[in-house]
GULOKE-925886 format. One record per residue (C-alpha): x, y, z; residue in three letters. Coordinates in steps of 0.2 Angstrom, whole numbers, plus 5000, padded with zeros to 4 digits. Layout:
BEGIN
XYZALA
...
END
This chain:
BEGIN
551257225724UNK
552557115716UNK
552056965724UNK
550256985720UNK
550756995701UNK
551956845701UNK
550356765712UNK
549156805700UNK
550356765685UNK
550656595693UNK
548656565697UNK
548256575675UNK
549856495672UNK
549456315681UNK
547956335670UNK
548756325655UNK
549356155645UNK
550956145634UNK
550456145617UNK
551255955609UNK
552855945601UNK
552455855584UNK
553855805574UNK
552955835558UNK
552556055554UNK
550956085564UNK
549756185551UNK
548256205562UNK
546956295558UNK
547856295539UNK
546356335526UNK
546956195513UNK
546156035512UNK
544456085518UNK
543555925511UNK
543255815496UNK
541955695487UNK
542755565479UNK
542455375476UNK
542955235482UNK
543555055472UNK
541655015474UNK
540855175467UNK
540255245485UNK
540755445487UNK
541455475502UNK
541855645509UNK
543355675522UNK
541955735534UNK
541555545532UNK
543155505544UNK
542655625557UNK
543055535574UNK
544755455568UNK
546355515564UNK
546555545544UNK
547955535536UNK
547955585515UNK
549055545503UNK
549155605485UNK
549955505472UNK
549755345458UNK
549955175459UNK
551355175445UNK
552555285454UNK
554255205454UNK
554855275472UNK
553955395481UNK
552055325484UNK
552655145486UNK
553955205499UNK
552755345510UNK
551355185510UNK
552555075517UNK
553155205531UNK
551055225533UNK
550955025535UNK
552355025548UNK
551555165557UNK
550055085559UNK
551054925568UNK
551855035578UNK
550055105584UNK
549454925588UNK
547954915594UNK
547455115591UNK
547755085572UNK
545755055571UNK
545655245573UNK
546555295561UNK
546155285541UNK
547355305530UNK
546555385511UNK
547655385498UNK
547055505481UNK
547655435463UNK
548355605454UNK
548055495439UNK
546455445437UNK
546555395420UNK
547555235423UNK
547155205444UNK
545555125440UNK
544355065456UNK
544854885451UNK
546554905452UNK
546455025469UNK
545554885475UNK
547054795473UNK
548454915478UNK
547854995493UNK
547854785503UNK
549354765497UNK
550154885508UNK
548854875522UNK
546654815523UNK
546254945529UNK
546855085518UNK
545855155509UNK
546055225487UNK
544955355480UNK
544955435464UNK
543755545453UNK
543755625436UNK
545155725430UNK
544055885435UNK
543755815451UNK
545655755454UNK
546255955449UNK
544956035462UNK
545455905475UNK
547455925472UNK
546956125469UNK
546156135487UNK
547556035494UNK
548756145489UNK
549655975480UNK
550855995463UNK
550455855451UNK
551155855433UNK
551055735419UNK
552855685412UNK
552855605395UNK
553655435393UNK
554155305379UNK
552355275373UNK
550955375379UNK
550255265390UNK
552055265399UNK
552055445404UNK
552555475424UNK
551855595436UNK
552955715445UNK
551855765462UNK
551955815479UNK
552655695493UNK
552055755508UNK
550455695519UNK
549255775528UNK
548455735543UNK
546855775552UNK
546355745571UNK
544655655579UNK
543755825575UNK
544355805557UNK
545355995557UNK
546955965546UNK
548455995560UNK
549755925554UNK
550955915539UNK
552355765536UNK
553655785524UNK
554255625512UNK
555355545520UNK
554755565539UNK
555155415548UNK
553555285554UNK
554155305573UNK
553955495572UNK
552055475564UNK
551555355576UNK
552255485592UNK
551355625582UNK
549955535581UNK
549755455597UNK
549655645604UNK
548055675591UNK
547255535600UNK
547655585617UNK
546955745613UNK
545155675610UNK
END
């Protein structure tokens, strides 16, 4: 009777694949970041659903931040050399917490600066609240010298979705570009 149940037991188990070991906290099936409508520099909305099919990885922040934003999309720009040639399935979106100020002209010329094929969107305040709201994303406005000098304190983390676009995975600031290509890699080789 023994050796049946360790036969049987044995029998489902050689069906069964290892879940991946991601470096970054695996949020599968997370209900945060659902979707979004927001446009791009040349006025075209564009949804995440948009990016079904490639790995997306999103990233809150402004183009004035001193540190943070500036830092996390050069680690996304040294990831993307590190996927060689299976960067082209992967998009990188970036949302401006400070619409105001990130206009599309100048996200059309932040996001290249960093890499071609990243991609800025923004959208009205309301729009930017909902958007950071359903992303579960802290963003406050800071005064500064003048007021058009005021910082914004925000969130540092990025989200990633696999091919299917289901969010799975959360990187904290400061993750390093080896650990998101590897973590990425296994989303492609997933499917």
């Amino acid at each position: 009777m023994h050796r049946l149940f360790f036969l049987i037991a044995a029998l489902l188990l050689t069906g069964c694949t290892p879940a991946p070991h991601f470096h970054a906290t695996d949020v599968t099936g997370g209900a945060m970041g659902v979707d979004f409508s927001l446009q791009d520099p040349h006025g075209k909305q564009r949804r995440l659903s948009d990016f079904k099919g490639k790995v997306a990885i999103v990233f809150f922040g402004y183009t004035q931040c001193p540190d943070v934003c500036p830092t996390t999309l050069s680690t996304l720009k040294q990831t993307m050399a590190l996927l060689g040639g299976a960067s082209h399935r992967v998009q990188v979106i970036f949302i401006t917490l400070d619409p105001e100020r990130d206009t599309a002209e100048l996200l059309a010329q932040y996001m290249p600066s960093f890499d071609p094929s990243f991609l800025g969107l923004r959208g009205s305040l309301a729009e930017t609240e909902a958007t950071a709201t359903a992303f579960k994303v802290f963003y406050k406005k800071q005064p500064g010298s003048t007021p058009e000098a005021y910082s914004v304190d925000h969130s540092a983390g990025v989200y990633i979705y696999d091919l299917q676009g289901r969010l799975r995975l959360y990187v904290k600031y400061g993750e390093s570009a080896q650990h998101i290509a590897e973590d990425i890699r296994l989303l492609l080789a997933e499917g």
